[in-house]
Residue, then its C-alpha position, 0 to 999 in steps of 0.5 A: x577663323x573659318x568660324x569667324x568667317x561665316x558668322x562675320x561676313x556670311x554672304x563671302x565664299x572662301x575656299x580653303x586649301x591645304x598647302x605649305x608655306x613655299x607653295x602659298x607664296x607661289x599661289x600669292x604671288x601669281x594671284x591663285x591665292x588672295x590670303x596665306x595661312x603659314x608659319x613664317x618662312x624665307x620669301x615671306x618678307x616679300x609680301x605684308x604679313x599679320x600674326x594671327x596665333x602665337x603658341x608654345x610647344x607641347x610634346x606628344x607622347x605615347x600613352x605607353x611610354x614611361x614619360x607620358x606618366x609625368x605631368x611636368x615635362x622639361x626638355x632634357x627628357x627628350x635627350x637620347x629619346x626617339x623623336x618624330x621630326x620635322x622634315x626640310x619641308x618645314x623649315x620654320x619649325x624645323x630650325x626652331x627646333x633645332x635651335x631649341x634643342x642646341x640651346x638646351x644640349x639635348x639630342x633627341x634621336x630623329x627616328x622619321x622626319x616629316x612636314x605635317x604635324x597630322x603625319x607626325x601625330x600618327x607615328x607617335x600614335x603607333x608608338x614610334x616616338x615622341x614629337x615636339x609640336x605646336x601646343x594647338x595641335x594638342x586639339x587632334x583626336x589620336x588614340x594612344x596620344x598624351x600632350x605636355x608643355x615643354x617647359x624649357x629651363x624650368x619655364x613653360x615655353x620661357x620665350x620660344x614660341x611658334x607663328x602662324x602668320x596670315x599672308x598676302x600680296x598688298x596689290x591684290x584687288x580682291x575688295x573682300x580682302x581687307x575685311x576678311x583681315x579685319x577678323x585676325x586682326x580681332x583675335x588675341x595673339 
């Protein structure tokens, strides 16, 4: 997007800013933010919204660790096994997770629990635990790190996925706003 940005519209400056999905919607709704990148969460039917991405999971293993040599990886492996977790700061991938994980009887044991994957990258980096994440994260450079679809019920992802939405308040007068959301709107979801 940030690419498509500065090829598409060259002469607009955009500023980004790390936040979570709770703290945009406060920035979107007093006007400190005119677009929202988030994974859909509670309060977010207030505003108008957009897909922009849709992915499946994957999982992060330590290279050490003896599942990391497989290439098929179903979600009955996690069942017992040290998993980094999403923390209640990331509701969304938190409660898909957990549904995720009730649907199929596995219990994974929650060994930490943060809400940013980069976080959680690094403790299954240093060999704490594996973690269930957005396949796009599979991009991050960490050392000591192997990726692998999760396959649920003999399916890669098999209907479980993960949003990220883009986000804004409709009377926002931003004028650049409708051309910036013309570039989203051109990706494949």
């Amino acid at each position: 997007l940030a690419e498509a940005l500065n090829d598409r519209i060259p002469r607009l400056s955009v500023r980004f800013y790390e936040a979570t999905s709770v703290a945009q919607m406060e920035a979107l709704a007093v006007e400190r933010l005119d677009i929202g990148l988030m994974r859909p969460v509670e309060g977010v039917e207030t505003f108008e919204t957009m897909t922009v991405m849709r992915e499946n999971f994957s999982v992060a293993i330590p290279v050490h660790h003896p599942l990391a040599q497989r290439r098929r990886f179903e979600i009955g492996l996690l069942d017992n096994e040290p998993l980094i977790g999403f923390s209640s700061d990331a509701p969304y991938l938190r409660g898909l997770l957990n549904e995720i994980f009730r649907q199929a009887g596995v219990k994974p044991r929650i060994v930490q629990e943060f809400a940013q994957s980069q976080a959680v990258l690094s403790l299954v980096s240093a060999g704490l635990g594996l973690a269930v994440l957005p396949e796009g994260t599979s991009s991050a450079s960490f050392d000591n790190v192997v990726f692998r679809p999760l396959r649920i019920d003999g399916h890669r992802g098999k209907g479980h996925h993960v949003d990220l939405i883009a986000v804004w308040k409709s009377e926002t007068r931003n004028p650049a706003r409708a051309q910036v959301l013309d570039i989203p709107r051109s990706f494949p979801t």
